[in-house]
C-alpha positions in Angstrom: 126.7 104.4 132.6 123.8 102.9 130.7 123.5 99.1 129.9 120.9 97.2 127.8 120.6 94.0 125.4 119.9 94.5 122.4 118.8 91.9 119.7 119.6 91.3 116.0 115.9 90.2 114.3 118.5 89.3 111.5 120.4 86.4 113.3 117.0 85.4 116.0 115.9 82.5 115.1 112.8 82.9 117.6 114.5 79.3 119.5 113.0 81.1 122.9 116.9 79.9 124.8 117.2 83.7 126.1 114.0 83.4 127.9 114.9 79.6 129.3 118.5 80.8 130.1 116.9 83.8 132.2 114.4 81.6 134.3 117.5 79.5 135.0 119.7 82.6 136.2 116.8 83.9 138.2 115.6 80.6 140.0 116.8 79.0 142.9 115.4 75.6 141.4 116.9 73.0 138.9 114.2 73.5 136.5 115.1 70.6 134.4 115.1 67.8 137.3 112.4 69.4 139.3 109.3 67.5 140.5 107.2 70.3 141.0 105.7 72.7 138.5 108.3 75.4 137.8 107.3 79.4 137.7 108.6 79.9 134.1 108.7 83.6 134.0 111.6 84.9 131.6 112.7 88.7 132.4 112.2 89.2 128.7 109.7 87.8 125.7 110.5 86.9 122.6 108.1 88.0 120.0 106.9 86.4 116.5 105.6 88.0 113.7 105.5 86.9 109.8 108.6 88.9 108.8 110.5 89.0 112.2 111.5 87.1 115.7 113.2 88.7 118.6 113.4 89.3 122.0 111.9 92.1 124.0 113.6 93.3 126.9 114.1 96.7 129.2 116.3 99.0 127.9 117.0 100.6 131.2 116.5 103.8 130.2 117.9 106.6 131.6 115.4 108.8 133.5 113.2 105.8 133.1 109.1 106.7 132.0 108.6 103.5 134.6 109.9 104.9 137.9 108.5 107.8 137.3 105.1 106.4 136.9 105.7 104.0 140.1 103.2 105.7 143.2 105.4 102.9 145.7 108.6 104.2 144.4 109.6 100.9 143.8 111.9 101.0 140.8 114.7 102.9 141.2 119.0 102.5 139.1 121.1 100.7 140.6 125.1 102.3 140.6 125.7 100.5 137.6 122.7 102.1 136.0 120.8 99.0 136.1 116.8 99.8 136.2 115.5 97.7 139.2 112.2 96.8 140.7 111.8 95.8 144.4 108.5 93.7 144.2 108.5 93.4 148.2 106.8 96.8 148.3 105.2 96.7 144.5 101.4 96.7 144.7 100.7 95.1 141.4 99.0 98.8 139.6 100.2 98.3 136.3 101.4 101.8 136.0 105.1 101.0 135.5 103.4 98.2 132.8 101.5 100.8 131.2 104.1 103.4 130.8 107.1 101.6 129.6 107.6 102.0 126.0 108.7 99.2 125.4 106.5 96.8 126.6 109.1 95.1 128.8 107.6 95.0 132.1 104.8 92.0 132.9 103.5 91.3 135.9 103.9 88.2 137.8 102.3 86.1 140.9 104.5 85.9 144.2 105.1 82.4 145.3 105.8 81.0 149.3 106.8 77.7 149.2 105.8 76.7 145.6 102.4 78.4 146.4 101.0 81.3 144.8 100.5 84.3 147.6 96.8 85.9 147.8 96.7 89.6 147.9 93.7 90.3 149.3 90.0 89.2 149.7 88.0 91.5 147.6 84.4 91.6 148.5 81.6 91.0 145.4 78.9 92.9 144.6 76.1 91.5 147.1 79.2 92.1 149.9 78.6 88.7 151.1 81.1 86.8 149.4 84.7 87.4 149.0 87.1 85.8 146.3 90.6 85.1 146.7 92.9 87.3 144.3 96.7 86.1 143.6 99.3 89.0 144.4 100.9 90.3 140.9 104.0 92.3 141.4 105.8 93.7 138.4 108.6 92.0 136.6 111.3 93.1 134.3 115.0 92.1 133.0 117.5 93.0 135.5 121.2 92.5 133.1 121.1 89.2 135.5 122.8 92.0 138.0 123.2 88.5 140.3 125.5 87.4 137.7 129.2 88.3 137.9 129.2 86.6 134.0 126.5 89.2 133.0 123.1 88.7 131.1 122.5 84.6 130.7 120.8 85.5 127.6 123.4 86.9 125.7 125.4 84.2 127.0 123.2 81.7 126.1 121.6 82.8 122.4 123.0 80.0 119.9 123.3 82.9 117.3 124.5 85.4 118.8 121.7 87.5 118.3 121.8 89.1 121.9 124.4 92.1 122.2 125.0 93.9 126.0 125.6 97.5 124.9 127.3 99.8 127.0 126.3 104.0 126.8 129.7 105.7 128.3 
């Protein structure tokens, strides 16, 4: 069985609370009372134009373009149907980025202990130097699978612009 949000341009009012209820439901900090710097990276993006606001967001698609396009097989459905990545063996190639077509995956740096992780040390051109590169593992909405409630956007939206929809 497929699952995805969808959103109604119509009723978004481009207010960004999806993407502020999805940081909450995915961090184990309280981002409003924390004293350090919070990674604010919503699962989903809402996008402005002239004529229209709304969110962007996986669409777990069935036979998913990203998977497929994976080289680490890291992206795999869950048994709800649920399109998930497991960034502890992502690499950071961009493939799954690049092939989406919806523009729903980003790519993201790993933190430790409220510090960004470095990849690798990449050697310059005169093979003397090295410079420190921050590990970026792909990133995308998961339907808040942790969430027995279900997507905090949809939840969340003051408009009810956000819909789960449910393929049988």
């Amino acid at each position: 069985m497929s699952s995805f949000v969808i959103a109604n341009p119509n009723k978004c009012i481009g207010c960004r609370t999806c993407e502020i209820a999805c940081v909450v439901a995915h961090s184990e900090k309280d981002i409003f009372s924390s004293k350090v710097e919070v990674e604010f990276y919503p699962r989903l993006k809402v996008i402005k134009t002239n004529n229209v606001t709304s969110p962007v967001q996986c669409r777990h698609c069935k036979g998913a373009p990203c998977a497929k396009a994976c080289p680490k097989d890291c992206i795999s459905h869950n048994e709800e149907g649920v399109v998930l990545i497991d960034d502890t063996n992502c690499v950071g190639c961009k493939n799954c980025m690049v092939a989406c077509p919806f523009g729903a995956i980003d790519m993201i740096p790993i933190y430790d202990n409220d510090e960004k992780v470095s990849q690798q040390k990449l050697k310059v051109q005169d093979k003397s130097d090295f410079v420190l590169k921050e590990k970026l593992v792909a990133m995308k909405c998961d339907l808040c699978s942790n969430r027995k409630e279900g997507p905090a956007c949809v939840e969340k939206c003051p408009t009810k612009a956000l819909k789960l929809i449910t393929l049988a």
